[in-house]
C-alpha positions, 0 to 999 in steps of 0.5 A: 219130901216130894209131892206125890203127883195126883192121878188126876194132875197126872191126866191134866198133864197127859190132856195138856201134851195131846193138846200140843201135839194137836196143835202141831198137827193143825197148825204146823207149829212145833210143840217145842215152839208152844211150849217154849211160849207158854213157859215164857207166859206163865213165868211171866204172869206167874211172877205178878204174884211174888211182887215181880221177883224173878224168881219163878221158873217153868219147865214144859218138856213135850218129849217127857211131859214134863210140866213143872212151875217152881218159886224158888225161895231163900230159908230164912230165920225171919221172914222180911220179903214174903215174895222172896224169902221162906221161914225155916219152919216152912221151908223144912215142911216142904223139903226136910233138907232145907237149911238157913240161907239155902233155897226151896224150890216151891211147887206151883199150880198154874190153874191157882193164878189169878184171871188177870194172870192167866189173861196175861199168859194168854195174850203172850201165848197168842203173840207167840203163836202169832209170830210162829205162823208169821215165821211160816208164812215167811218160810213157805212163800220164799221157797216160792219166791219167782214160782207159780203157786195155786191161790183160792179166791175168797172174795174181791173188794168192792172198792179195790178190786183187789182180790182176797185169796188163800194159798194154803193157810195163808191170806194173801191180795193180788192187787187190781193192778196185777190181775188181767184186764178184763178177766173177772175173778170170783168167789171160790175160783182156784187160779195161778199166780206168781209170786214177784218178791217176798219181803219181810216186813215189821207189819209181817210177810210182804208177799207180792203176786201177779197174774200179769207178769211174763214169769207166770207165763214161763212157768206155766210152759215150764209145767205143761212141756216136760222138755223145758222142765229138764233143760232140753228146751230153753226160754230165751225171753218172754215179752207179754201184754197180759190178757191180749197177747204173748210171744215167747222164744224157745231154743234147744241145744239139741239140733234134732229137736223142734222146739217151736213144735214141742211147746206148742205140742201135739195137735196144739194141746200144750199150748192151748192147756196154757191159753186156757189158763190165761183166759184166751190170751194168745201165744207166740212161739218163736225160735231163738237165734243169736243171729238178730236178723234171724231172731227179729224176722221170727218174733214179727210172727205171725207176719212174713218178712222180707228182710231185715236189716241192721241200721245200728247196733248201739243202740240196737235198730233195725229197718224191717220189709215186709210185704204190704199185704203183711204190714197191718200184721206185722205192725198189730193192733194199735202197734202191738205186734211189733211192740211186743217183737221188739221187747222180745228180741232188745231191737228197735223194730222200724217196719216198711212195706217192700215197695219203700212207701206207704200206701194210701 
């Protein structure tokens, strides 16, 4: 004969299932997945009491609320292992079909187990769920994988300067390294940053992110200027001294259409959308050519070239003339300009003034 289930075990079980539909909703954790995890901790705790014999069983259906812990015991005419095995007498007075060596499934309660028990059933419970939100975290970032996300800064490490941050629900730390010289963050600052790689580790998700890498800066141009988002305008290559200086190529198949011009936007708005951003840091946009002496005399902006030409093309050098009002520009600060020129365009960029000579 069944045991006729208690309205208030019938209220517990309710309170149990909105409990894991709660959870899912604040945590984002399947029910499935905690109840599949509480099920693992209460057999488990639960066989401590029938000396480590498997067999305890638990059901936990959130779909039917079903919740149902059993131990199944042998019939048997006399009882040699307590754990394992049940009198016929006993056997008959929980099922009244019961016969000798068949089995009686036992109804237990899980409030009745011991503290140790249900100390053991938490500490399974919270690695569970612990690897369910490692499993996330993993999930969310690789869809993110070389993308711009949003981060919130929680506070920066006095000894470090690594900055703590939270995208999401996640924790995550852009290392000192990776952040803009001379940008200073701080507490509660809503920032963008690019995530470089994921990788999963055995201490959990290895999330790597940037403030300084070139990708950041493609895609802020790919969120600011719609033409570059649905292909019409191409990014060739991106060439960047985080916190100082960018040059970006830009090229369109369609003839008709400035690219230079849409990416810098209607009286610079796009663009100066993207300094802000960056602190201040300033933007080069150039026109892409397949054609290097074209493409070389581009990425020397803001500087004037003369001409340009091709001294060698394995390796790729080239000798550039500018005029010599236009060679401290040209060059740059500390040899910024034509540095940043020369990674953008994969040429060796060798600058000399028109006249041939230096001046004094």
């Amino acid at each position: 004969m069944a045991k006729r289930v208690t309205s208030k075990e019938k209220k517990d079980s309710k309170e149990f299932f909105e409990a894991l539909k709660l959870m899912e909703e604040e945590r984002g954790i399947p029910q499935e997945f905690i109840a599949d995890k509480i099920s693992e901790a209460i057999v488990v705790a639960a066989r401590k009491d029938f000396g480590g014999n498997e067999i305890v069983s638990c059901v936990i259906d959130p779909e039917k609320e079903i919740f149902s812990v059993t131990a199944r015991k042998t019939v048997v005419d006399e009882v040699e292992d307590r754990f394992t095995q049940i009198s016929k007498e006993d056997a008959v007075a929980i099922d009244p079909s019961a016969i000798e060596n068949g089995f009686v499934d036992i109804k237990l309660d899980p409030k009745k187990f011991g503290r140790v028990v249900a100390q053991n059933s938490k500490n399974i419970f919270r690695q569970g769920v612990h690897e369910a939100q490692r499993g996330q975290a993993l999930a969310e970032f690789q869809s993110h994988n070389r993308e711009l996300v949003t981060a919130v800064v929680q506070r920066i490490d006095p000894k470090t300067g690594n900055a703590i941050m939270t995208i999401g629900n996640n924790e995550v730390t852009l290392p000192k390294l990776e952040q803009v010289p001379d940008e200073l963050l701080k507490e509660g600052d809503h920032i963008k940053v690019y995530v470089v790689d994921v990788k999963e580790t055995d201490h959990g998700p290895r999330i790597m992110l940037s403030r300084t890498h070139p990708g950041l800066v493609k895609r802020l141009f790919e969120t600011e200027v719609p033409e570059i988002f649905d292909g019409t305008i191409e990014i060739k290559a991106v060439s960047r001294q985080a916190g100082s200086r960018t040059k970006i190529a830009v090229w369109s198949a369609n003839s008709e259409i400035d690219a230079v011009g849409a990416c810098i936007g209607p009286r610079g708005a796009r663009v100066n959308k993207i300094v802000e951003e960056l602190a201040g840091e300033k933007i080069d946009i150039v026109k892409y050519s397949e054609d290097p002496v074209a493409f070389v005399s581009e990425a020397l902006s803001p500087a004037k070239v003369v001409s340009v030409e091709i001294e060698s093309t394995e390796p790729k050098v080239c000798k550039v003339s500018v005029p010599e009002s236009q060679l401290s520009l040209a060059i740059g600060n500390k040899g910024q300009n034509v540095r940043l020129a020369a990674k953008l365009t994969g040429w060796k960029i060798d600058i000399h003034p028109e006249s041939g000579f230096f001046g004094e």
